[in-house]
C-alpha positions as CSV (number, residue, x, y, z in Angstrom):
1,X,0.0,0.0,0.0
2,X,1.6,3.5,-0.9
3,X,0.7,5.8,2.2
4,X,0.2,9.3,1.5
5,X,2.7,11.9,1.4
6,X,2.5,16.3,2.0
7,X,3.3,17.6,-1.8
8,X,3.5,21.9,-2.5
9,X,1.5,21.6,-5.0
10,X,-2.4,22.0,-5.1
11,X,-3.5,19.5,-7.9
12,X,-2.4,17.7,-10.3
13,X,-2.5,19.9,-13.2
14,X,0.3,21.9,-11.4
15,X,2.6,19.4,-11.6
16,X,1.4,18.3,-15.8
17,X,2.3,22.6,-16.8
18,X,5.4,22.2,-14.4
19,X,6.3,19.6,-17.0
20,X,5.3,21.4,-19.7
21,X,7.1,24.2,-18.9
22,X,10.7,21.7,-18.2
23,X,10.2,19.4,-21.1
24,X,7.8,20.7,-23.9
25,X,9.6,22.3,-26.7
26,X,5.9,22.8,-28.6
27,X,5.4,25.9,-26.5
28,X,5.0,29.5,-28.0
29,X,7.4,30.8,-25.6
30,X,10.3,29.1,-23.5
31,X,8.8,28.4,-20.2
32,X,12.1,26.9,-18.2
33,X,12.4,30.3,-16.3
34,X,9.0,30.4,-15.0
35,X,9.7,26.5,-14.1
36,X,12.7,26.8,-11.8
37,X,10.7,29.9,-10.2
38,X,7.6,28.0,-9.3
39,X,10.3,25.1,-8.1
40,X,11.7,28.0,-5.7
41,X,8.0,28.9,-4.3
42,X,7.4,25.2,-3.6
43,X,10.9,24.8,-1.8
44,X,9.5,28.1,0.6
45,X,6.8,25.8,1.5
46,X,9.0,23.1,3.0
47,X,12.3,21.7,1.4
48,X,11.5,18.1,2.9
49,X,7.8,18.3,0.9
50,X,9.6,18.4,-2.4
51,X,10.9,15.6,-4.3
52,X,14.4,15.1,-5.4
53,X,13.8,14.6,-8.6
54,X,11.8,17.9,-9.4
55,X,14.5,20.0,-7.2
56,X,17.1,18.4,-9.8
57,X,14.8,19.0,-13.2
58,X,15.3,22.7,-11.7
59,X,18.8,22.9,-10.8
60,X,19.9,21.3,-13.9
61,X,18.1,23.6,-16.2
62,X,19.0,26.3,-14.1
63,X,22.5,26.0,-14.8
64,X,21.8,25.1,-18.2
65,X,19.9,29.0,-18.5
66,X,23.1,30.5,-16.7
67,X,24.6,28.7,-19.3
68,X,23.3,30.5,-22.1
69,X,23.1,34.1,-20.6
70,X,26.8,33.5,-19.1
71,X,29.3,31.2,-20.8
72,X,30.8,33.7,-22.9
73,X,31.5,36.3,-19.8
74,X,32.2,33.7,-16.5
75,X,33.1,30.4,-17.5
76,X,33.9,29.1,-14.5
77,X,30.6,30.0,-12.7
78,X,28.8,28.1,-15.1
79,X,31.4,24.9,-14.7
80,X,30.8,25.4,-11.1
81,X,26.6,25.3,-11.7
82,X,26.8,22.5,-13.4
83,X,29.2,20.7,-11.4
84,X,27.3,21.2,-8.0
85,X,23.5,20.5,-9.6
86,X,24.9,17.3,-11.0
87,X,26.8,15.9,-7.8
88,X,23.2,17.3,-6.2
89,X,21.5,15.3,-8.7
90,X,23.9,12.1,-8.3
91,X,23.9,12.2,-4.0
92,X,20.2,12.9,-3.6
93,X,19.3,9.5,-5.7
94,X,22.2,7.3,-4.5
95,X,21.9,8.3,-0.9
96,X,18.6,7.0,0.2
97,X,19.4,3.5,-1.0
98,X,22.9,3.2,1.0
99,X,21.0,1.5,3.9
100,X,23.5,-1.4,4.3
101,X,25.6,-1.8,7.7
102,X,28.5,-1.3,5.5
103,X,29.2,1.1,2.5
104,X,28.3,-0.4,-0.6
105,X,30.3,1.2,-3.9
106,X,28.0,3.9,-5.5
107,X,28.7,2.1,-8.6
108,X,26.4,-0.6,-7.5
109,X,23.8,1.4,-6.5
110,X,23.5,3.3,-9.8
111,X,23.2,0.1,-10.9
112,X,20.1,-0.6,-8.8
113,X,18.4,2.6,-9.8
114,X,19.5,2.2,-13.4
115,X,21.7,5.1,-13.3
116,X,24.8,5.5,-16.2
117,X,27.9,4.5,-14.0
118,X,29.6,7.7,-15.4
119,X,27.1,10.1,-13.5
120,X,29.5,8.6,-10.4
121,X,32.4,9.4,-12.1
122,X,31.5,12.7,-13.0
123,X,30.4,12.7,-9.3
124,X,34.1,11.8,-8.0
125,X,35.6,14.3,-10.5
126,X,33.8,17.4,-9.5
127,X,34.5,16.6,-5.7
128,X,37.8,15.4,-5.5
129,X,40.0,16.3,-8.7
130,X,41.7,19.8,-8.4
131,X,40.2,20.7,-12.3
132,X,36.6,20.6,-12.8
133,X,35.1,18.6,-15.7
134,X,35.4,20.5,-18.9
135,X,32.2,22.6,-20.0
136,X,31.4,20.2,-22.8
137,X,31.3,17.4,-21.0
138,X,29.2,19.0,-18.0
139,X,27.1,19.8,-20.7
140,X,26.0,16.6,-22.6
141,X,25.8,15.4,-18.7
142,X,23.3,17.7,-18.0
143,X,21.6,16.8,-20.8
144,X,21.5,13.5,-20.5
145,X,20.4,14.3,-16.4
146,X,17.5,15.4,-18.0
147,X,16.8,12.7,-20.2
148,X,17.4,10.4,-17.1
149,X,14.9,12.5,-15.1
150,X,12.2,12.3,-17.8
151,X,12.3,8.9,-18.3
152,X,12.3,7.3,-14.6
153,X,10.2,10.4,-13.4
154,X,8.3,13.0,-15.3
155,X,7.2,10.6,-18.3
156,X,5.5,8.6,-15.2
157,X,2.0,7.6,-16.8
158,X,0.4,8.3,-13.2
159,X,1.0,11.9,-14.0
160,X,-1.7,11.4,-17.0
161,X,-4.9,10.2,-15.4
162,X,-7.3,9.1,-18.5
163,X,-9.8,11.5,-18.3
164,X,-12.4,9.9,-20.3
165,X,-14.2,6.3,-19.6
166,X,-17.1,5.2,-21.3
167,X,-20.1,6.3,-19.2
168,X,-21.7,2.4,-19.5
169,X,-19.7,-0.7,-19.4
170,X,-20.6,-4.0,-19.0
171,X,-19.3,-6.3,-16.2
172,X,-16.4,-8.3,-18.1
173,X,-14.9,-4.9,-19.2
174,X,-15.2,-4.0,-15.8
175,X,-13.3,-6.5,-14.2
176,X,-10.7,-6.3,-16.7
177,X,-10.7,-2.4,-16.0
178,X,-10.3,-3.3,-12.4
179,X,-7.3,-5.8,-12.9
180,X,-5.2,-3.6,-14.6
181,X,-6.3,-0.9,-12.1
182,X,-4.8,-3.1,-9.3
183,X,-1.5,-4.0,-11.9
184,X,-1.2,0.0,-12.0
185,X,-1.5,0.1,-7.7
186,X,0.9,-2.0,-8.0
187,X,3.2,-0.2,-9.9
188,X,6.0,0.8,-6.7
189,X,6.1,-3.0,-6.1
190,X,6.9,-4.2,-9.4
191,X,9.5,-1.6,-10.0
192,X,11.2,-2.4,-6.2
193,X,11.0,-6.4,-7.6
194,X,11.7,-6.4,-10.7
195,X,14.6,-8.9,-10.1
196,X,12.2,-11.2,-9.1
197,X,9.9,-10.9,-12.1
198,X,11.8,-10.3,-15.2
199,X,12.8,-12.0,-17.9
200,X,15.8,-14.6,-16.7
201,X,15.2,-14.2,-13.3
202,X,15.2,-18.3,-12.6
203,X,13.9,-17.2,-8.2
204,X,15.6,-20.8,-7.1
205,X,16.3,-19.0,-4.4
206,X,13.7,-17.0,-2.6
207,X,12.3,-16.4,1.3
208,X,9.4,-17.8,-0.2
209,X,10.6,-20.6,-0.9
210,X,11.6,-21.6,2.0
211,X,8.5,-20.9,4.4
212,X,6.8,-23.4,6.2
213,X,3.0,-24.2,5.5
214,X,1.3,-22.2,9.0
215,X,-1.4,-24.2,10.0
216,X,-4.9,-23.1,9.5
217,X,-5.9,-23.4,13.1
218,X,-4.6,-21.3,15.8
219,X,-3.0,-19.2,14.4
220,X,-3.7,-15.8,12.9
221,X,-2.7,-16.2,8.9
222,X,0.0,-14.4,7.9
223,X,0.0,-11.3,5.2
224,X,0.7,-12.2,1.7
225,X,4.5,-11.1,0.6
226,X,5.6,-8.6,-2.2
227,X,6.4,-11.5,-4.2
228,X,2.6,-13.6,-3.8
229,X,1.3,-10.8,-4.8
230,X,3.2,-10.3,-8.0
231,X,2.4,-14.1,-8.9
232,X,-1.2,-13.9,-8.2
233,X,-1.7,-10.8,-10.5
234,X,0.3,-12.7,-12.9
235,X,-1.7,-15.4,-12.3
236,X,-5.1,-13.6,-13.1
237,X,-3.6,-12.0,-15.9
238,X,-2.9,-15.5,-17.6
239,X,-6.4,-16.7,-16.4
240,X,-7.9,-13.7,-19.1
241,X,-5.1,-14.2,-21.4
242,X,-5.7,-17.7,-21.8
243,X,-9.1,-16.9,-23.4
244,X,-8.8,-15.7,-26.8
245,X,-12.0,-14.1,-27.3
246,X,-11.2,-11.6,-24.4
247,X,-7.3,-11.1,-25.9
248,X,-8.9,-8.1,-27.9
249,X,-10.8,-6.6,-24.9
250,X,-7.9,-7.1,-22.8
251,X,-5.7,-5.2,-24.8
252,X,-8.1,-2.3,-25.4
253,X,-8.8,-2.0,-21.5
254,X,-4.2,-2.0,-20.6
255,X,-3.8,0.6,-23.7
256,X,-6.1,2.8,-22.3
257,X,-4.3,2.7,-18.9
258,X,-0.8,2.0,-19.6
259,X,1.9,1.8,-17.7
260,X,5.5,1.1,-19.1
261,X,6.5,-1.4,-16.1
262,X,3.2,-2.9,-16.9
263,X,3.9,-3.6,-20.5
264,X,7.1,-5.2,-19.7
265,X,5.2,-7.5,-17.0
266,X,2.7,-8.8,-19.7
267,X,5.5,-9.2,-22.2
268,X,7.8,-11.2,-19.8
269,X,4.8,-13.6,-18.3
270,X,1.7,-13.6,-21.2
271,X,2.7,-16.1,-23.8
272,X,2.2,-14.5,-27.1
273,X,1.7,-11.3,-25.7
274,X,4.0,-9.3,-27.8
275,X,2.9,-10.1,-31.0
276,X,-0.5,-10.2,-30.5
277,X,-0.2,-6.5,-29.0
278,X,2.2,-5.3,-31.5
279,X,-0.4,-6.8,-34.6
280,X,-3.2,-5.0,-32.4
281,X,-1.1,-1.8,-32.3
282,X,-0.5,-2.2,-36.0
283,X,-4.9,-2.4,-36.7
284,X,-5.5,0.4,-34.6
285,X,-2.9,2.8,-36.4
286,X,-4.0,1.6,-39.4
287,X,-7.7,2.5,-38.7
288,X,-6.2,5.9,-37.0
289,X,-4.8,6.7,-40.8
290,X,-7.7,5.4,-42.7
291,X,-9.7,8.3,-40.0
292,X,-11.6,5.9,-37.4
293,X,-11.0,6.9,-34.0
294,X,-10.0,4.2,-31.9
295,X,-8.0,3.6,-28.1
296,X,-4.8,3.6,-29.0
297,X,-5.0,7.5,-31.1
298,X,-6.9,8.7,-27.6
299,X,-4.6,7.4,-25.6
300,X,-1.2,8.5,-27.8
301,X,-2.6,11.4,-29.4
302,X,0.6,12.3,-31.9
303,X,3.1,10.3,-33.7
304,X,5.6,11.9,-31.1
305,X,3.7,10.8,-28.3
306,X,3.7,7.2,-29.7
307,X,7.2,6.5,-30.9
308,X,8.5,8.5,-27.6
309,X,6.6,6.7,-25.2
310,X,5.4,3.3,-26.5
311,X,7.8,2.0,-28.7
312,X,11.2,2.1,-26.9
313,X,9.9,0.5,-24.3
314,X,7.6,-2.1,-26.0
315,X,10.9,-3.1,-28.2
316,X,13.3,-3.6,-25.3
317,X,10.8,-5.6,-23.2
318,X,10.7,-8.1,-26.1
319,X,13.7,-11.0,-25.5
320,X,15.9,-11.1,-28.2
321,X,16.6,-14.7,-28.0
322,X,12.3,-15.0,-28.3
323,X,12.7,-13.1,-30.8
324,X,14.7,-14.7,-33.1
325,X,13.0,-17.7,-32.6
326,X,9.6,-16.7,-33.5
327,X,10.6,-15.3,-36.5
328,X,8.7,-17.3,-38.8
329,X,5.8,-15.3,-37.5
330,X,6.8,-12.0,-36.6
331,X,8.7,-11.3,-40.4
332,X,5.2,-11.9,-42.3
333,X,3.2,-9.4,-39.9
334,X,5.6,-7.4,-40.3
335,X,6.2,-7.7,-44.5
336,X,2.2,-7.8,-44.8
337,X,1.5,-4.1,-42.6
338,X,4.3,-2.0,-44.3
339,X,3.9,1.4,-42.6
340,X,5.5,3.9,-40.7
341,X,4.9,2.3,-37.0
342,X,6.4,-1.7,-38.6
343,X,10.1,0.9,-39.9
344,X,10.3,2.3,-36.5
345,X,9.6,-0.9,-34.8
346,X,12.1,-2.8,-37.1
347,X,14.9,0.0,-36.5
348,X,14.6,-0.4,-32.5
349,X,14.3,-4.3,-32.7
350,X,17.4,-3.6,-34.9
351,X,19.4,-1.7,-32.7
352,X,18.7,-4.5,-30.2
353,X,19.9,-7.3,-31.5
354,X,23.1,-5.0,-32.5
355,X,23.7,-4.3,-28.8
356,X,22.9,-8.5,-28.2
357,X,25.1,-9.6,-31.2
358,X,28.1,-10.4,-28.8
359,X,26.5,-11.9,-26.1
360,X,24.6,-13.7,-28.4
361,X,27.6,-15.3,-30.0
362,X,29.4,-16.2,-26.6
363,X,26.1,-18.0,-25.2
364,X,24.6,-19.8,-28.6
365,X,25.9,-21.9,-31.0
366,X,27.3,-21.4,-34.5
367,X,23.6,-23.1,-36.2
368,X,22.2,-20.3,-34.3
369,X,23.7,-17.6,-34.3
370,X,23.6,-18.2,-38.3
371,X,19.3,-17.7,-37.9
372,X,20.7,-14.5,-35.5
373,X,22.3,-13.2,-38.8
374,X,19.4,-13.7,-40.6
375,X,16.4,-12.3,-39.0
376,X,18.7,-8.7,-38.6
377,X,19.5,-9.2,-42.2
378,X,16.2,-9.3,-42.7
379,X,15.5,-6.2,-40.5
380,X,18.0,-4.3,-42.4
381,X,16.7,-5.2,-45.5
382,X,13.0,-4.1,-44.7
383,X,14.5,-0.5,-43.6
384,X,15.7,-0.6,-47.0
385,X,12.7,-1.2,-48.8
386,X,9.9,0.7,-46.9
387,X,12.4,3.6,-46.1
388,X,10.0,6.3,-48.1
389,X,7.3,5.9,-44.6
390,X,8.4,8.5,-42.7
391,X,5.8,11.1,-44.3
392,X,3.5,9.3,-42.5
393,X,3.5,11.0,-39.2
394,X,2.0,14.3,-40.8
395,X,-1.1,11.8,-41.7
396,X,-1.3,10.4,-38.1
397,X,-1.4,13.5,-36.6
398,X,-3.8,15.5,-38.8
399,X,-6.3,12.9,-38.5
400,X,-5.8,13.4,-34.4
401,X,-6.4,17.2,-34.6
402,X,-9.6,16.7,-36.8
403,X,-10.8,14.3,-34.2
404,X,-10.1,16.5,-31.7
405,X,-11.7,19.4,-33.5
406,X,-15.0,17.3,-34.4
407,X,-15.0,16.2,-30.7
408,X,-14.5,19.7,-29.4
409,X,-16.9,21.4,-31.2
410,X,-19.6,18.7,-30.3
411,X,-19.2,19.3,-26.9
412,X,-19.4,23.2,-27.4
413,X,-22.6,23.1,-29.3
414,X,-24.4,20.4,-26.8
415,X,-26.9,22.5,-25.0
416,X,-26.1,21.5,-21.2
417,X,-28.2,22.0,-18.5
418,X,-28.2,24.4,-16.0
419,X,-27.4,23.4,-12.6
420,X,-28.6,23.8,-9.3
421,X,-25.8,25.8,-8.3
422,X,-25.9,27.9,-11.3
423,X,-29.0,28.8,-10.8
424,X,-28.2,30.0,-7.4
425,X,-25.4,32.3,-8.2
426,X,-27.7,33.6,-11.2
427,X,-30.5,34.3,-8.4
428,X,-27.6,36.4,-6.6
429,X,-26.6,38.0,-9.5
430,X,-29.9,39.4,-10.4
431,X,-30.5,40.1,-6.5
432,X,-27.0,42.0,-6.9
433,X,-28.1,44.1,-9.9
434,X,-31.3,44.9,-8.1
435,X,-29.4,46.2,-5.0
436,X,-27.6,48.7,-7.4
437,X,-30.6,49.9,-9.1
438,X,-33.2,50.7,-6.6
439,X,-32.8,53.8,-4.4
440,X,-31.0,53.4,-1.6
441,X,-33.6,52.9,1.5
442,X,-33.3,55.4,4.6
443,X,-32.2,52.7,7.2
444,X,-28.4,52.6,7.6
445,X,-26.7,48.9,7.0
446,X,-24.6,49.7,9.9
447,X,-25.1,51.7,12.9
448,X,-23.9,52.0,16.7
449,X,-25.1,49.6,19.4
450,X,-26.8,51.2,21.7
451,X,-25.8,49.9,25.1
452,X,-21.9,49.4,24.3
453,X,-18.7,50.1,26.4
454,X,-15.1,49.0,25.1
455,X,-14.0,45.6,27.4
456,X,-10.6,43.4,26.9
457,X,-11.1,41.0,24.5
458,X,-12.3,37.8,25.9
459,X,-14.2,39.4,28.0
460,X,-17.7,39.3,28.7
């Protein structure tokens, strides 16, 4: 259970234009200013209130501004800046996990937390070394600080509640609804045990493993651990999954409240599951082009939005090694939908087998790594042929804004009703106007007590 924490900011929506204003590069003007200064009034509301991560976001881009108004005058002030927001940056998310007896090596814990080992280098060079780091290299670190921060932080889909649900569902989508609900409650646990869930994690040897059967009788039952709660999610998970005619429904219901660590649960566990979503993916953009609204253009709204936040981390869920040996299936779906989404897909999955191709070679044999060769020759050669897709993100996200329009101006020309409480404050308003137009009556609003003496306050 995630117990409830004091946060400076009022709602929600605070914290979705804080982002805006850090990340969005669509806006008319830049916005980063405003951003570090609403970072500043939250710090005057209590320094221990605000998370580390969005005190980084500021400090970073904060010496990235004094960058660009400064570099040219005061080098070293700006080396400095950068040098003491990113050791800030490194300490604050390395600290609170060195809870051992002993000291364990900051490597390892960047490691835990998924942190580039060279942010601890960096780290030891700007306290210990006599020269800073130069300003290009503080610079693509700060850079990359940021890209860090928006991946494991402010790209967070809790921060982007789905605003619309259907208004009548029946009781199947319901339940689904509900058990993805409780895989995105779950969402802290899963990241905290990943190790125990992920793909090649073999668990031989686990605490629960090991425990005893309490018996029934006498004894109060124990509560459930991290890890019987992962498998029995799991286990409901496969229970729908196993059913093909709810595969569709299923999908529909996780797209429209998805989660990036949930995505890489259902890869790693649901048999099938990536290619089933990714030919699912593949309808619904194809229906988004051909102009039929669907889930998956109301949930990723742009092309951007899609390849950013989807993509990447649908590709490196997938298992290389599973991969490759379901080829025989995945090139056909593939070679049959030729579009912009299959190229971007195939360039990632490309990339990733690149990255594998030397593990892959120590751990397989030489028959295999020959079918290795040939699925990412295969890859490569689809990039070749269906290179000429990338005007296809213009079409995507046309047909997005015209749903959005059509949607828009439906609403605005709906007559709606008016409420009780409109009513009210027209029946003040009207009351108000009244007040100001009729003459003033000869009784004064406020006059004198009669029977009054000054006393000490409290006093009766």
């Amino acid at each position: 259970m995630v117990l409830p924490r004091i946060v400076p900011w009022y709602h929600d929506d605070e914290l979705k234009e804080l982002k805006d204003w850090f990340y969005s590069v669509e806006l008319a003007s830049d916005m980063r200013s405003r951003a570090v200064q609403r970072v500043k009034s939250y710090q005057s509301k209590g320094s221990q209130y605000l998370p580390h991560v969005i005190d980084s976001t500021a400090q970073i881009t904060n010496s990235i501004l004094l960058d660009q108004e400064r570099s040219e005058q005061d080098k070293v002030s700006v080396k400095l800046s950068y040098t003491m927001s990113l050791i800030r940056f490194v300490n604050g998310l390395l600290d609170p996990t060195q809870q051992s007896q002993f000291a364990i090596p900051l490597h390892t814990l960047a490691k835990r937390v998924g942190l580039p080992s060279w942010f601890v280098d960096l780290r030891h060079w700007g306290t210990h070394e006599r020269e800073l780091p130069s300003l290009e290299m503080l610079r693509i670190a700060a850079k990359d600080a940021l890209v860090w921060l928006w991946d494991h932080y402010w790209n967070d889909d809790e921060l982007e509640e789905d605003e619309e649900e259907e208004d009548i569902e029946d009781e199947h989508t319901a339940s689904l609804r509900q058990l993805i609900q409780r895989g995105k409650s779950m969402q802290a646990l899963l990241k905290e045990y990943y190790w125990y869930w992920e793909d090649g994690a073999t668990n031989l040897i686990s605490s629960t493993n090991f425990q005893a059967e309490e018996p029934k009788h006498g004894k109060r039952r124990r509560e459930p651990t991290p890890q019987e709660h992962i498998d029995a999610f799991v286990s409901d998970c496969k229970e729908v999954w196993s059913n093909k005619d709810d595969r569709q429904k299923f999908m529909e219901v996780f797209t429209h409240q998805y989660t990036s660590t949930l995505l890489r649960l259902l890869v790693t566990k649901l048999p099938g599951f990536s290619q089933d979503f990714f030919e699912w993916i593949l309808q619904n953009y194809n229906d988004q082009l051909a102009k039929t609204p669907n889930v998956l253009s109301q949930k990723f709204s742009t092309w951007e939005s899609l390849e950013r936040r989807l993509l990447p981390k649908f590709v490196s869920s997938i298992n290389p090694n599973q991969f490759i040996g379901s080829w025989s299936s995945w090139e056909p779906l593939l070679s049959g939908n030729p579009s912009l989404l299959s190229y971007r897909f195939s360039q990632l999955m490309s990339n990733r087998l690149a990255d594998n191709r030397d593990s892959f070679k120590k751990k397989k044999k030489k028959r295999q790594f020959v079918s290795y060769q040939e699925v990412e020759n295969g890859l490569i050669e689809y990039l070749g042929k269906h290179s000429s897709l990338t005007r296809e993100a213009d079409c995507y996200n046309e047909q997005s804004r015209k749903q959005a329009q059509i949607k828009a101006s439906a609403l605005a020309s709906s007559p709606k009703p008016i409420s009780n409480d409109m009513a009210d404050i027209l029946t003040d308003l009207a009351s108000l106007k009244r007040r100001h137009t009729d003459p003033p009556k000869g009784e004064a609003q406020w006059c004198q007590h009669p029977d009054w003496s000054p006393r000490p306050f409290g006093k009766l």
